[in-house]
Rosetta silent file (secondary structure, phi, psi, omega in degrees, C-alpha in Angstrom):
SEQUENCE: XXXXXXXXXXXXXXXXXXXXXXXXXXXXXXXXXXXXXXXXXXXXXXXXXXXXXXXXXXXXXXXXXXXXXXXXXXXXXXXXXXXXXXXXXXXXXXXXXXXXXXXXXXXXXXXXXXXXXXXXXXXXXXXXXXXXXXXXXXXXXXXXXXXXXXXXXXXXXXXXXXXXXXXXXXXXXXXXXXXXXXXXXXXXXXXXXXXXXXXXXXXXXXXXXXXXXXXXXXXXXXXXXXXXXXXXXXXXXXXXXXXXXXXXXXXXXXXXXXXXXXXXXXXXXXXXXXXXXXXXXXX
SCORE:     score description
SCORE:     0.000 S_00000001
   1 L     0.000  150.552 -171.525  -16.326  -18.453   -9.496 S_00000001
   2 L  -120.627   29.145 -163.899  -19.627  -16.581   -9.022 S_00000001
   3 L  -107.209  147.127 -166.765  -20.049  -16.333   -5.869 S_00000001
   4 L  -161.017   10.887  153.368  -19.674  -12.396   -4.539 S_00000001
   5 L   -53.468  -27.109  145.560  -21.913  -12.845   -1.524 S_00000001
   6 L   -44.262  -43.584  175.480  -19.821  -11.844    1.165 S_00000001
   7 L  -107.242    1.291 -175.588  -18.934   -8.662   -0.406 S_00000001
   8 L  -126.939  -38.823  170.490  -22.251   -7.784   -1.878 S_00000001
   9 L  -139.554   -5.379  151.317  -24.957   -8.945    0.361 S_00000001
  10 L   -95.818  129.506 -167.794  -24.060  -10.081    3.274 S_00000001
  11 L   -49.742  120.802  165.253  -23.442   -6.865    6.077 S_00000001
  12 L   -70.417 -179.153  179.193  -19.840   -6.138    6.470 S_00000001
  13 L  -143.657   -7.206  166.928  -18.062   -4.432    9.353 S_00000001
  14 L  -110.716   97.393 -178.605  -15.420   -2.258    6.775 S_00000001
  15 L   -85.480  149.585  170.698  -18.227   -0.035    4.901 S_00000001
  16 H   -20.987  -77.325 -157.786  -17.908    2.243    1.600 S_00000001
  17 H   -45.579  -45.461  143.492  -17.567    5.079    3.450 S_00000001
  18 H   -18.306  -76.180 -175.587  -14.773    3.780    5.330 S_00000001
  19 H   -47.130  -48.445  176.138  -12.897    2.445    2.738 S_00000001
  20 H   -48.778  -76.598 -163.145  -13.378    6.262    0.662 S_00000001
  21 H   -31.722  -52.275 -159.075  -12.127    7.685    3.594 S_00000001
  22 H   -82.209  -13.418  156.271   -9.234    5.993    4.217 S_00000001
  23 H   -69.070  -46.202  179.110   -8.101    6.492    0.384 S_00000001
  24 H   -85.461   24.112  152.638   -8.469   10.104    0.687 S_00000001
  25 L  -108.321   21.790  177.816   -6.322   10.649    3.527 S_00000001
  26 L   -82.538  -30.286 -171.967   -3.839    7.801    1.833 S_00000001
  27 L   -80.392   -4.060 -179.173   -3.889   10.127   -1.032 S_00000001
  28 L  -109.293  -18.837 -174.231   -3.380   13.321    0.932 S_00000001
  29 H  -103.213   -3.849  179.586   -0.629   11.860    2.848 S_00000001
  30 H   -85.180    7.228  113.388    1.312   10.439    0.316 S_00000001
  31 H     5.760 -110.508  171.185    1.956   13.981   -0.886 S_00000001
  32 H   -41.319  -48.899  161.218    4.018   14.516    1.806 S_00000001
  33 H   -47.428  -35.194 -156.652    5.647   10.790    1.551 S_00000001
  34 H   -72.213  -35.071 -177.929    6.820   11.747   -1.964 S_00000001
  35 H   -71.657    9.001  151.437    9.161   14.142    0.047 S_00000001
  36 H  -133.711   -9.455  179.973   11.273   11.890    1.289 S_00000001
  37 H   -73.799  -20.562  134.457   10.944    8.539   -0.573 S_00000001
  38 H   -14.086  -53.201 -175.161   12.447   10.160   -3.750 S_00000001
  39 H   -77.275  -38.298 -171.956   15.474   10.225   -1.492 S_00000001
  40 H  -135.512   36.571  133.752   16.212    6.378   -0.810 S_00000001
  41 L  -150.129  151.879 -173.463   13.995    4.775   -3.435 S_00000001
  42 E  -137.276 -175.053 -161.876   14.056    4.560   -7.218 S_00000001
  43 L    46.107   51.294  177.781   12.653    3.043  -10.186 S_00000001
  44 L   -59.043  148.070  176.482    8.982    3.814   -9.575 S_00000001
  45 L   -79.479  156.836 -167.685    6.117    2.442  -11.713 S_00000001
  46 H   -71.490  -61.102  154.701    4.712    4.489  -13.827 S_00000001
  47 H   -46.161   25.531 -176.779    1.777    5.762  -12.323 S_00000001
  48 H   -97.969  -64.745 -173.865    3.191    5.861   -8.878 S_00000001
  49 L  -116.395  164.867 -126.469    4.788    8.264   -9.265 S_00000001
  50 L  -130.899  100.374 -173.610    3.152   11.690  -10.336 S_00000001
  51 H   -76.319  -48.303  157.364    5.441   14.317  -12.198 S_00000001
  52 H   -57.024  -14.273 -171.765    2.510   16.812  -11.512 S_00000001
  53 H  -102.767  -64.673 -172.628    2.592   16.477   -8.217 S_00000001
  54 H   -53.565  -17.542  176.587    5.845   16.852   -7.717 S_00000001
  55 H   -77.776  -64.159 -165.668    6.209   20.135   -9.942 S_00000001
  56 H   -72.516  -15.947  136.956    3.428   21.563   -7.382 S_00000001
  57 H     7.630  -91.282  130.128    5.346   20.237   -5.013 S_00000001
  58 H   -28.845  -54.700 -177.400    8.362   22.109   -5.611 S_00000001
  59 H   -72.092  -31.363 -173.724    6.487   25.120   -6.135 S_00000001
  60 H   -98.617  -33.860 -170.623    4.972   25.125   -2.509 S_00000001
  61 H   -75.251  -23.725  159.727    7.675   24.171   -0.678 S_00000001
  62 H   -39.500  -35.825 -179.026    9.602   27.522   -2.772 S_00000001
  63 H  -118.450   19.240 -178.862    6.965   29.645   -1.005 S_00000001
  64 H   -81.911  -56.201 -171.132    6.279   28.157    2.467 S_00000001
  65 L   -64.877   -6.389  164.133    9.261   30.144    4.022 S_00000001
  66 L   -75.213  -46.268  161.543    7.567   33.378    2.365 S_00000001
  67 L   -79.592   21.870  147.523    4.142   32.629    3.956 S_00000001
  68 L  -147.075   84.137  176.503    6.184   31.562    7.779 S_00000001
  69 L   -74.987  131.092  163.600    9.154   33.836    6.982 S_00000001
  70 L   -76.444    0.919  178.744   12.174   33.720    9.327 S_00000001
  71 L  -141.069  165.065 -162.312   13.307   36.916    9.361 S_00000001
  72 L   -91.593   -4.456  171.428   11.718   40.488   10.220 S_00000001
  73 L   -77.514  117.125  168.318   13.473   42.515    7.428 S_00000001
  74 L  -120.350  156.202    5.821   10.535   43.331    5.406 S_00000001
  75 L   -83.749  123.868 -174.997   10.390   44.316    2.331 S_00000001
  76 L   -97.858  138.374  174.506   12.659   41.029    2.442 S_00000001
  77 L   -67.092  172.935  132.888   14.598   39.993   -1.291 S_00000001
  78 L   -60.676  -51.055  166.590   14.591   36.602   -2.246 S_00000001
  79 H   -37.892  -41.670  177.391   18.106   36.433   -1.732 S_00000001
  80 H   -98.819   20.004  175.240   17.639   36.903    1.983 S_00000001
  81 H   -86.475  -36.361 -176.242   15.125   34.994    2.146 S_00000001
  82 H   -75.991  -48.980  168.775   17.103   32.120    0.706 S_00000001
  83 H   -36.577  -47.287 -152.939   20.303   33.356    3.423 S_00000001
  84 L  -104.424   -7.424  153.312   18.009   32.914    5.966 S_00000001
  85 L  -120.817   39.156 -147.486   16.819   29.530    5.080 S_00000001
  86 H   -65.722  -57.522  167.729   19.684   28.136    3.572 S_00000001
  87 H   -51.978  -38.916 -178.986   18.928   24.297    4.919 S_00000001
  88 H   -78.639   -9.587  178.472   15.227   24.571    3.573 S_00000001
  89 H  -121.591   12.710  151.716   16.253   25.330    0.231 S_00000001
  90 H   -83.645  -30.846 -178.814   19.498   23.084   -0.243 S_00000001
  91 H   -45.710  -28.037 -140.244   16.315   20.324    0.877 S_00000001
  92 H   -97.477  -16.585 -171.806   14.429   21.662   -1.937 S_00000001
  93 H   -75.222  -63.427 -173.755   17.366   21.752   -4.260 S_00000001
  94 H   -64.572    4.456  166.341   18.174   18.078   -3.698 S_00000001
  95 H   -84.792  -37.793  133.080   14.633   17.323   -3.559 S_00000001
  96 H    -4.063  -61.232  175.484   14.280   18.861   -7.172 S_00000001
  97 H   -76.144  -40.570  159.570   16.936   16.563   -8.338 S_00000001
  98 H   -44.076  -43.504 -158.892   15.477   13.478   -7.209 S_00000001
  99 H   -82.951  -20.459  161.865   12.390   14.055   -8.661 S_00000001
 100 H   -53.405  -49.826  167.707   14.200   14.910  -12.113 S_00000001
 101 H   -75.901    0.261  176.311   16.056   11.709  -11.859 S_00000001
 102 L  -119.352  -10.214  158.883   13.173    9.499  -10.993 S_00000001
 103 H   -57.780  -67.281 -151.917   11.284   11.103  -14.155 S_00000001
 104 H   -83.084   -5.886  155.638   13.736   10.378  -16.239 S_00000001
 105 H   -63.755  -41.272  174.144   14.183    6.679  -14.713 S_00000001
 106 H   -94.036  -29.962  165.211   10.251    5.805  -15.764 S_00000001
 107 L   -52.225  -30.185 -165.424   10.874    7.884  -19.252 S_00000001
 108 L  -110.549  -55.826  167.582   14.040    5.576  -20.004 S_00000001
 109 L   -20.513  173.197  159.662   12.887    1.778  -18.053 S_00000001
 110 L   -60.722  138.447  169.959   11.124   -0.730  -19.637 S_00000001
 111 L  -125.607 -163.027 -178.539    7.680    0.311  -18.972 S_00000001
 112 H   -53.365  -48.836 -175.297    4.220   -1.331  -18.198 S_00000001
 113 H   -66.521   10.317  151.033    3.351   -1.295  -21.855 S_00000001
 114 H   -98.779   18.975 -166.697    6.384   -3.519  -22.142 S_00000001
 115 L    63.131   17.568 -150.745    4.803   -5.529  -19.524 S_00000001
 116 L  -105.817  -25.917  177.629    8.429   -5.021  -17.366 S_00000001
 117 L  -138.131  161.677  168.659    6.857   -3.649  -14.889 S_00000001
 118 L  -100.080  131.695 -171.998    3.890   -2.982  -12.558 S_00000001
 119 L   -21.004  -47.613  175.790    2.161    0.566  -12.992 S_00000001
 120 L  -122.314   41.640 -179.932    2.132    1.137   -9.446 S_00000001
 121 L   -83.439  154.053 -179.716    5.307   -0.254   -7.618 S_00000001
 122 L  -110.727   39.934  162.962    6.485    1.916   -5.379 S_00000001
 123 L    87.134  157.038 -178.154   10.040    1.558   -6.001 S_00000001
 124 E  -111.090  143.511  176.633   13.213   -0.375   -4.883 S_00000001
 125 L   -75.380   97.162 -174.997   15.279    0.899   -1.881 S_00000001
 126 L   -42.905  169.268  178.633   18.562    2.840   -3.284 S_00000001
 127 L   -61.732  -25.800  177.496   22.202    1.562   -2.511 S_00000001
 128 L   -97.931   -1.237  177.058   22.647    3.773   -0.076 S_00000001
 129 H   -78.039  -50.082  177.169   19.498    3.482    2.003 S_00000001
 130 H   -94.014   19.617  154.355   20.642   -0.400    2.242 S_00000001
 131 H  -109.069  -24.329  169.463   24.041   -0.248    3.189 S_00000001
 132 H   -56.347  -64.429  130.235   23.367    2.544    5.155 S_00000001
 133 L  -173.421   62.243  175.521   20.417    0.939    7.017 S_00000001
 134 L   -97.316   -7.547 -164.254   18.776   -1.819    6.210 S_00000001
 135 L   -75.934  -36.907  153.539   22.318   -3.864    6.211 S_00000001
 136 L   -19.657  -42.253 -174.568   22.046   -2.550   10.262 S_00000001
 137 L  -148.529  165.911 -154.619   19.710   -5.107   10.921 S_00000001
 138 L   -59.396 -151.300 -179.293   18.966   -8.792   11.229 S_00000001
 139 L   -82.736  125.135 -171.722   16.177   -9.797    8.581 S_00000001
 140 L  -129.118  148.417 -179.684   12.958   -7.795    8.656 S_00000001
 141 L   -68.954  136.805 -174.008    9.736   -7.990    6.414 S_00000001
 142 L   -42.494  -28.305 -177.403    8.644   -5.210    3.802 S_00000001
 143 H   -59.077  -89.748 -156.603    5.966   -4.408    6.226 S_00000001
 144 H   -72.176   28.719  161.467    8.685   -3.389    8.915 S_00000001
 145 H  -109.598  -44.286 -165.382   10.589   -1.879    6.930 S_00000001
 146 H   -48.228  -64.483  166.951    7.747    0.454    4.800 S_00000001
 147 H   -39.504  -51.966 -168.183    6.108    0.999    8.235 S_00000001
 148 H  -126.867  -45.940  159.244    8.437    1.422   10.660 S_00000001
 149 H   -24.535  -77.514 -166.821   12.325    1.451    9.147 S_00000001
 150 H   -79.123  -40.487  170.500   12.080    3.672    6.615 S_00000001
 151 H   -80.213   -9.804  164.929   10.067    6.436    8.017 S_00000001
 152 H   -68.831  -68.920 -169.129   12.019    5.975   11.288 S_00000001
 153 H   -34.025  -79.783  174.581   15.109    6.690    9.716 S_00000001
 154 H   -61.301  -26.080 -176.178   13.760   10.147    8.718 S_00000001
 155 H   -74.108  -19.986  178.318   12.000   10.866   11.676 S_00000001
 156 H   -81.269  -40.758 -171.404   15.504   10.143   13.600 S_00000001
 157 H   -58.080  -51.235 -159.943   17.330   12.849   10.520 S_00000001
 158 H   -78.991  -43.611  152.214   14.772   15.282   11.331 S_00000001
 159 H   -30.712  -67.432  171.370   15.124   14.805   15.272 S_00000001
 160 H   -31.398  -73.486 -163.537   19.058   15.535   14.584 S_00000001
 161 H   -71.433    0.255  158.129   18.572   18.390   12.528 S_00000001
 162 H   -87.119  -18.614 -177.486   16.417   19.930   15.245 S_00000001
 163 H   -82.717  -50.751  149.627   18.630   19.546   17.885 S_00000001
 164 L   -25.878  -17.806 -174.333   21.443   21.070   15.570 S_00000001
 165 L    76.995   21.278  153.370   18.953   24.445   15.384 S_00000001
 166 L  -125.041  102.013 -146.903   17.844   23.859   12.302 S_00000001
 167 H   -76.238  -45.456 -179.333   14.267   23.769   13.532 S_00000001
 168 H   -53.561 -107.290 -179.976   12.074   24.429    9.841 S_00000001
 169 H     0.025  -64.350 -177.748   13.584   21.723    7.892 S_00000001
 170 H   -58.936  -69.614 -168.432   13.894   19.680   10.788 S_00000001
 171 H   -46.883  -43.106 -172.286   10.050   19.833   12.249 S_00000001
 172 H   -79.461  -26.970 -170.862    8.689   19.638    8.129 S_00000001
 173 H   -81.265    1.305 -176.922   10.839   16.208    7.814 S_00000001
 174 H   -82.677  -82.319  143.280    9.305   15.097   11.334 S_00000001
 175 H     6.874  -94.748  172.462    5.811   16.021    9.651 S_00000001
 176 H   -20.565  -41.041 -178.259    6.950   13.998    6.762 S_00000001
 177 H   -86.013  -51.522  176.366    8.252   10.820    8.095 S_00000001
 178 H   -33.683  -51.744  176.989    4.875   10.463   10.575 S_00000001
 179 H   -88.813  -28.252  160.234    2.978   10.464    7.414 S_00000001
 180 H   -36.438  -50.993 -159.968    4.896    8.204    5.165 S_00000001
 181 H   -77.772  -16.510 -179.566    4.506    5.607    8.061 S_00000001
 182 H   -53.110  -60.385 -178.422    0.611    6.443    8.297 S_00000001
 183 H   -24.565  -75.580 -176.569    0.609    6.373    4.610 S_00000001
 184 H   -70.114  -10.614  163.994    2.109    2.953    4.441 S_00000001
 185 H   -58.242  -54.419 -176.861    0.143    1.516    7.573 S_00000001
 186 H   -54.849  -25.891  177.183   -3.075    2.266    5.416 S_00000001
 187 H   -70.117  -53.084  175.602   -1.453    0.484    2.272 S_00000001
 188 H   -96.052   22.625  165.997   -1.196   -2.840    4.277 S_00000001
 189 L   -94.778  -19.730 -164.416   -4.416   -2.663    5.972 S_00000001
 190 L  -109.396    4.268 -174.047   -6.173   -2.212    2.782 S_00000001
 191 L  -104.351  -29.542 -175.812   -3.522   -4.873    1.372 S_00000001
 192 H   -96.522  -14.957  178.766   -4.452   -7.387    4.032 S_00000001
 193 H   -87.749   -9.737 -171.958   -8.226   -6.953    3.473 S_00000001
 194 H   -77.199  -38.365 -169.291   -7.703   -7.478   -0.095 S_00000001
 195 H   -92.171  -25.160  170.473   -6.033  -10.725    0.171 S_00000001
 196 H   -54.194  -41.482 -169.807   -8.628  -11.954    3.316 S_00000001
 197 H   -77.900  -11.215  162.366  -11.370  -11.607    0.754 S_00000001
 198 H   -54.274  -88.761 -170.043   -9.453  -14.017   -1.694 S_00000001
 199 H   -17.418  -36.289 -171.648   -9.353  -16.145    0.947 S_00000001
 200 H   -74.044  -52.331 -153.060  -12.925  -15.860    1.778 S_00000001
 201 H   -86.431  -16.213  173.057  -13.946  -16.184   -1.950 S_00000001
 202 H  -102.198  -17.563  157.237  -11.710  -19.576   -1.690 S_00000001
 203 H   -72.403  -37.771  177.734  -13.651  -20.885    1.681 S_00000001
 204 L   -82.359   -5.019  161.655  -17.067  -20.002    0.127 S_00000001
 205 L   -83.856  -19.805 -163.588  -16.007  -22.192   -2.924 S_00000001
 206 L   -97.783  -64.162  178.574  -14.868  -25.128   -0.818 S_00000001
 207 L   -62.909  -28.976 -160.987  -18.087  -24.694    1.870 S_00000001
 208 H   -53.963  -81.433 -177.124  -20.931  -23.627   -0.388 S_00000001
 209 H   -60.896  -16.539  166.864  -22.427  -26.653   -0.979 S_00000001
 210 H   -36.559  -70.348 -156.986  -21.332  -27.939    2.381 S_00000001
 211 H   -88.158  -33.771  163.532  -23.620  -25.986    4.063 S_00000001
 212 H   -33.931  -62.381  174.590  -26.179  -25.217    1.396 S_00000001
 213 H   -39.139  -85.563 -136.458  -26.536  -28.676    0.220 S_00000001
 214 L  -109.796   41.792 -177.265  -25.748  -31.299    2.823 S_00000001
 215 L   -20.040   95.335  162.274  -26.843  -28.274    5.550 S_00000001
 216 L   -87.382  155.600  159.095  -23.712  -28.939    7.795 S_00000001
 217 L   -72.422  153.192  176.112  -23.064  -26.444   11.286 S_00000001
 218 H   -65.904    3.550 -171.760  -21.048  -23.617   10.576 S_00000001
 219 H  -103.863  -13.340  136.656  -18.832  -25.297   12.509 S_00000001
 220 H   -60.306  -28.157 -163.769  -18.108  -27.817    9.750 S_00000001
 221 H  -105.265  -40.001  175.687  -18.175  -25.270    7.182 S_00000001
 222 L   108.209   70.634   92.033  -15.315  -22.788    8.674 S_00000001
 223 L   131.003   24.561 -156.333  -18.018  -20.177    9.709 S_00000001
 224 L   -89.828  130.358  156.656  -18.962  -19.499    5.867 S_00000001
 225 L  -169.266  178.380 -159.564  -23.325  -19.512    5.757 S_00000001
 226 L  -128.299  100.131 -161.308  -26.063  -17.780    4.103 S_00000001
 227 L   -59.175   96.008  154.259  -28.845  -15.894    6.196 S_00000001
 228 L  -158.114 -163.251  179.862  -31.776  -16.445    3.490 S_00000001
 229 L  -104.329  141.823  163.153  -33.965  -19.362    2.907 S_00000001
 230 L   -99.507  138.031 -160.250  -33.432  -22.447    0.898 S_00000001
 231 L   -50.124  143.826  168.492  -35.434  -23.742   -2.080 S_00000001
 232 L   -92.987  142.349  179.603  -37.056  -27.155   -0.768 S_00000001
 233 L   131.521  128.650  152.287  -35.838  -30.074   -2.015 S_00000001
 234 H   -26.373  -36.992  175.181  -32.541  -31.653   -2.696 S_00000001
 235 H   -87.607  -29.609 -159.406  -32.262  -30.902   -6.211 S_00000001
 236 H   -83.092  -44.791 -161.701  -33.427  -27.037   -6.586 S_00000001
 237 H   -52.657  -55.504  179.788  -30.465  -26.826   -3.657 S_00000001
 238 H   -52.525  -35.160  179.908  -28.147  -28.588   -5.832 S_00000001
 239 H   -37.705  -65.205 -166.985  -29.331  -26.393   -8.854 S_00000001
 240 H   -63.966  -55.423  166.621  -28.650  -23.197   -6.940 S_00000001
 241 H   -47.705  -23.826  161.926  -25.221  -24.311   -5.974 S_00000001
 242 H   -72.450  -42.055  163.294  -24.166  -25.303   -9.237 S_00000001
 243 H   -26.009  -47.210 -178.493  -25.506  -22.080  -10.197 S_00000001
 244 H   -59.567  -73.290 -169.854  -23.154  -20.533   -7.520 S_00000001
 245 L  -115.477   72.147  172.426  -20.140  -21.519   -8.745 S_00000001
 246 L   -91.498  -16.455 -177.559  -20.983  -21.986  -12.894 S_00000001
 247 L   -42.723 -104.100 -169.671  -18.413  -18.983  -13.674 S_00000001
 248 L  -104.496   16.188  170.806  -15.542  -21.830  -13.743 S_00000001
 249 L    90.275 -141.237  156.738  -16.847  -24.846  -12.097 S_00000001
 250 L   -46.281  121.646  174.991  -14.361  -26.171   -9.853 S_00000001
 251 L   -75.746  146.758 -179.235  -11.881  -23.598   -8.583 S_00000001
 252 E  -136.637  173.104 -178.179   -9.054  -24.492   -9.892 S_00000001
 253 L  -101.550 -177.107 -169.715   -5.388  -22.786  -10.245 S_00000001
 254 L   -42.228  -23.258 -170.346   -3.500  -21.150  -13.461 S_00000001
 255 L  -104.771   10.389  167.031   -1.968  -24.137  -14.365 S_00000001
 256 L   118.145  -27.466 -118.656   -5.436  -26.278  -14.590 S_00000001
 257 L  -112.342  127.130  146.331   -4.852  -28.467  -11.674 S_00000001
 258 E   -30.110  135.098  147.783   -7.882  -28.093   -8.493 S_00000001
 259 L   -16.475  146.324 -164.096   -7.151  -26.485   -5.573 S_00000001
 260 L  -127.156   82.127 -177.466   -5.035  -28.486   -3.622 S_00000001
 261 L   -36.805  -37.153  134.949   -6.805  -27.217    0.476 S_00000001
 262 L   -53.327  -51.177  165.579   -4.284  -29.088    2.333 S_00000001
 263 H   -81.188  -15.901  159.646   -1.553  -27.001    0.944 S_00000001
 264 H   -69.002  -22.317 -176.293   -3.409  -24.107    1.145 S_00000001
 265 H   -44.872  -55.018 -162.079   -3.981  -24.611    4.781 S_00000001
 266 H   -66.274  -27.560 -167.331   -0.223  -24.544    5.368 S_00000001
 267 H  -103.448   -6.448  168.523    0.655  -21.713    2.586 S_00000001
 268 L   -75.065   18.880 -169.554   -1.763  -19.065    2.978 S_00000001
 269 L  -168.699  121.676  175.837    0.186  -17.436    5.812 S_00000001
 270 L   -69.662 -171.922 -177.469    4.169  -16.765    6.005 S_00000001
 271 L   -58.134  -55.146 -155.271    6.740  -17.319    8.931 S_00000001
 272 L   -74.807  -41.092 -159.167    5.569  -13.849   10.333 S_00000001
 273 L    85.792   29.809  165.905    1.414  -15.064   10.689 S_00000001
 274 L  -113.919  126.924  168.153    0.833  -12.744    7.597 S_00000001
 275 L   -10.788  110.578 -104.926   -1.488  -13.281    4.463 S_00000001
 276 L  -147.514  120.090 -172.379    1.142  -15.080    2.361 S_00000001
 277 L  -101.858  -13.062 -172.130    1.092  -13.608   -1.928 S_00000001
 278 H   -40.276  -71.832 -167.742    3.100  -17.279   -2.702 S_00000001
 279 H   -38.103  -44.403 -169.176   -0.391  -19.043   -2.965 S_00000001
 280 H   -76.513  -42.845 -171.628   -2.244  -16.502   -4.771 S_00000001
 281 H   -60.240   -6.377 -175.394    0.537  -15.837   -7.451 S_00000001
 282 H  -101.251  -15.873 -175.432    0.420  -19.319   -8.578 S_00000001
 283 L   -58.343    0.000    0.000   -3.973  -19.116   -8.812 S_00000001
């Protein structure tokens, strides 16, 4: 289908700039996400996750208690530096280890160039995250768990370990969990606009000629129209609408067969009221 009006020339209400933005602070906060999803998920795609980033990683969180040091003996060793932060650097040890073991999990998997996987999955939820607690509760959707679950869960660990007195560690895994859940808010806002414009791009295939054509109210067409003028005459209309959608004709789905509109009605949206991936994986 050739139709890309909606996204090209008629005025939006989510603009470029927008959109930039909110990738660079998804990309600045997922940074910080990597510092705890390492712990209770594994088998990341390969470009998910980022073995440079995690080596500078590593490296800054080695020298954040030297730039906010806890203690006033200067000229301070390493050694007491490490005494005196003993919880931030067992974090960093077992953080270290994760990230070694999720290397060597996309170095040994099947990878995309075996087609086994996708590039940029973000991982499966270890054994112990889901006996621990996702088994806790009745059934909940990856959104409420990505969103709210899983960075609650650290954000309760880091609450603990402040109240325990160990206030760095605790306060950066506070820090941490807040942005993992931003992080992953932004992923299904920009995941739900993604699948609305399929949707869109599957009403203006159905409507086009509706309203072009046979000039129906938008209220017939399911609000789909075209602010410009139309050639006069019945036929040039028909032209331009064939025109519209000459890419593949009729849409139709992977297996040959037309759109079926009544089951899309019903199937474009789960139990939950959310944009539904069933429908689209079979187009």
């Amino acid at each position: 289908m050739n139709i890309t009006y909606y996204s090209s020339v008629k005025m939006q209400r989510q603009f470029p700039l927008e959109e930039a933005l909110l990738k660079l602070i998804y990309n600045i906060l997922s940074i910080p996400k990597m510092a705890l999803e390492v712990f209770s998920r594994k088998s990341f795609g390969e470009r998910y996750f980022s073995p440079f980033i995690s080596v500078f990683g590593i490296i800054i969180l080695a020298i954040v208690p030297m730039i906010f040091p806890t203690t006033d003996r200067y000229p301070f060793s390493v050694w007491q530096m490490i005494g005196a932060n003993m919880s931030w650097y067992l974090y960093l040890a077992g953080f270290t280890t994760m990230c070694v073991l999720r290397y060597l999990e996309i170095r040994h998997e099947p990878s995309v160039f075996d087609f086994a996987k996708h590039s940029l999955f973000d991982g499966e939820h270890q054994e112990w995250f889901q006996k621990l607690v996702l088994s806790r509760f009745g059934k909940l959707t990856p959104r409420l768990i990505d969103i709210w679950v899983e960075p609650g869960f650290y954000f309760l660990v880091g609450v603990v370990l402040v109240t325990f007195q160990f206030v760095f560690i605790g306060v950066f895994i506070i820090l941490c969990a807040l942005c993992y859940m931003l992080a992953n808010q932004i992923s299904y806002n920009q995941g739900d606009h993604m699948i609305m414009d399929w949707i869109d791009r599957l009403i203006e295939a159905e409507q086009f000629e509706r309203y072009f054509v046979d000039n129906r109210p938008t209220s017939e067409t399911k609000g789909f129209k075209i602010n410009g003028r139309r050639p006069v005459g019945k036929k040039m209309q028909q032209a331009v609408a064939k025109l519209a959608t000459s890419s593949t004709g009729d849409l139709k789905d992977k297996s040959g067969q037309p759109v079926d509109w009544d089951w899309l009605k019903k199937n474009a949206f789960d139990d939950e009221g959310n944009p539904s991936l069933n429908y689209f994986n079979k187009m």
